[in-house]
C-alpha positions in Angstrom: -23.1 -7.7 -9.7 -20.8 -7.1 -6.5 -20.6 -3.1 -5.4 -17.0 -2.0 -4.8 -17.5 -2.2 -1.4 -17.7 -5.5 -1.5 -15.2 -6.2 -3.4 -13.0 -4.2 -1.4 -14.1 -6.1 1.9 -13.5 -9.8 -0.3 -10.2 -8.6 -0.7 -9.0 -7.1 3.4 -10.6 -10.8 4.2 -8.2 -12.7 1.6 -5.0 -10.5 2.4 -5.4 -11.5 6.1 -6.2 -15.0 6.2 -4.1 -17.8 5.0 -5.8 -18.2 1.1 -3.8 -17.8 -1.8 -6.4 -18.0 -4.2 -10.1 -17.1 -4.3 -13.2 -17.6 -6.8 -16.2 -16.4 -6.6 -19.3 -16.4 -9.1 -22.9 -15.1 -9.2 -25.4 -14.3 -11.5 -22.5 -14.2 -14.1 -20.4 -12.3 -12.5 -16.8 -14.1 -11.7 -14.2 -12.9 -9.7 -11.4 -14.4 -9.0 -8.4 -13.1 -6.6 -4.7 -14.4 -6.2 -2.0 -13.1 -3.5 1.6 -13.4 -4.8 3.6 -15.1 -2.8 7.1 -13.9 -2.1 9.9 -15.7 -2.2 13.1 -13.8 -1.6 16.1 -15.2 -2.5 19.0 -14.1 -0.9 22.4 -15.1 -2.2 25.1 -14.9 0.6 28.9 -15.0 -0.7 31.7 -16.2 1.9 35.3 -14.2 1.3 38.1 -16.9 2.2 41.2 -15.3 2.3 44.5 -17.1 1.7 48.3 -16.1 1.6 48.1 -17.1 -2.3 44.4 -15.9 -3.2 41.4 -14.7 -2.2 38.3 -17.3 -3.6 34.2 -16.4 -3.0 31.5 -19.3 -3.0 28.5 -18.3 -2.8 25.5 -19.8 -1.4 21.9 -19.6 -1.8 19.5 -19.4 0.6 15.9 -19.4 0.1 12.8 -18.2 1.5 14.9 -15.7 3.7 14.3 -12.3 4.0 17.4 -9.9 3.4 18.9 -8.2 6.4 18.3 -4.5 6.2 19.8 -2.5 8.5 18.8 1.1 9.6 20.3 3.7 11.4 19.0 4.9 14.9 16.5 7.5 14.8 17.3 10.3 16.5 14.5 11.4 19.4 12.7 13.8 17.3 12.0 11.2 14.8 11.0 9.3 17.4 8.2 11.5 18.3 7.1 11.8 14.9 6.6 8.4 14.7 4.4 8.9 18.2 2.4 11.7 16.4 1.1 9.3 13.2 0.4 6.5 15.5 -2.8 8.5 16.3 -3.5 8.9 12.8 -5.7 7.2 10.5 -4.3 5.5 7.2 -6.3 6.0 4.1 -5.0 3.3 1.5 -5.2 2.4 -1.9 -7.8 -0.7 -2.0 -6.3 -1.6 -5.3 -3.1 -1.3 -7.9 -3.4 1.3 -10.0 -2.6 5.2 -10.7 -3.8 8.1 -8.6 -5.4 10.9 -9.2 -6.0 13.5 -6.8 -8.8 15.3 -9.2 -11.5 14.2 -11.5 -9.6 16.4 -14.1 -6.5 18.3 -14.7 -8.9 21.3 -15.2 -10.6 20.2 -11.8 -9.5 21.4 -8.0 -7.9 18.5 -5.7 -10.7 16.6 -3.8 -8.5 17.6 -0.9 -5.5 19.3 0.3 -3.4 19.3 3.8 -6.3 20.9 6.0 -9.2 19.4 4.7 -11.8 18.6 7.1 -13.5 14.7 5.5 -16.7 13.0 6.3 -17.0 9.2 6.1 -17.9 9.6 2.7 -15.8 11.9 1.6 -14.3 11.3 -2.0 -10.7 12.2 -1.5 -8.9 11.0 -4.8 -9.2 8.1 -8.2 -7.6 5.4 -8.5 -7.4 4.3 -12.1 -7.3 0.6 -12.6 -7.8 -1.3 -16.3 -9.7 2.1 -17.3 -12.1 2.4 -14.6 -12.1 5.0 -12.8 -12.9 4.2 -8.8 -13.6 7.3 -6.5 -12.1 6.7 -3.0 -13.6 7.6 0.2 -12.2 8.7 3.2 -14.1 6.2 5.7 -13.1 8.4 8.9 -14.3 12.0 10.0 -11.4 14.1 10.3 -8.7 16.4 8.9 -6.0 15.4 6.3 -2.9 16.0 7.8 -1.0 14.4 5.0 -0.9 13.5 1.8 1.5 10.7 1.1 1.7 10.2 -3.0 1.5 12.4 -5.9 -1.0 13.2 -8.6 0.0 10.2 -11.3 1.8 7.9 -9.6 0.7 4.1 -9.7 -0.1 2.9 -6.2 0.0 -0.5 -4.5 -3.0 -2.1 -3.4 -2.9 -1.5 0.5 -0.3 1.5 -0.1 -1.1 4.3 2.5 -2.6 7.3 0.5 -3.5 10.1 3.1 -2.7 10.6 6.8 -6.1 11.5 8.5 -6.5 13.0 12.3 -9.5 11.5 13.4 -12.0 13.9 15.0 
């Protein structure tokens, strides 16, 4: 049987290579892993104006991504930005919902301030009923925390901001 571990290694090696779809099996174990592909579809409209009326035709265009456009940051925002270049990203290796205790009785694994050890357990994620502690895999101090207590997470989703030591 694969450790977590494992699995979550598999999966950073699928998500950066060029595979769409991975199988694996041993000793009756199977696992089997699948990216979604994205296709955005962006629908464009054209607005011809005429003396009489004023007629749209839109057109489709695939596999484009949609302009987004965003306002200038102002220099303080800037040097945020410079601040959590430095920092270290814990993310969620899987989809699923975040807990931040082992109970709602329970204390926080860790707030804003906490010092962290590689092996730290620092929240849950909760994923088809099983419950997967996630470590902290830096030394440092959590400078952030980026999601709340219940919400479902994306796998790869940045969790805590971490100032390495």
């Amino acid at each position: 049987m694969l450790k977590i571990q494992e699995i979550r290694e598999i999966i950073k090696l699928i998500d950066q290579s060029s595979i769409h779809e991975f199988s694996f099996e041993h000793e009756g174990s199977k696992l089997k892993l699948k990216k979604q592909q994205q296709e955005v579809e962006t629908i464009v409209r054209n607005v011809v104006s005429s003396p009489v009326q004023e007629a749209i035709q839109p057109q489709v265009v695939q596999n484009q991504a949609p302009i987004v456009e965003t306002p200038v940051q102002e220099s303080v925002g800037e040097s945020t930005k410079a601040d959590t270049a430095n920092l270290h990203k814990i993310v969620s290796p899987m989809v699923g919902t975040f807990y931040s205790a082992s109970s709602p009785e329970a204390g926080n694994y860790v707030e804003v301030g906490s010092k962290v050890t590689n092996d730290t357990v620092v929240c849950i994620v909760e994923a088809m009923k099983l419950f997967n502690e996630i470590e902290a895999e830096v030394k440092g101090e959590i400078v952030e925390v980026l999601v709340q207590n219940g919400q479902l997470v994306e796998y790869g989703q940045p969790l805590f901001l971490v100032k390495p030591e």
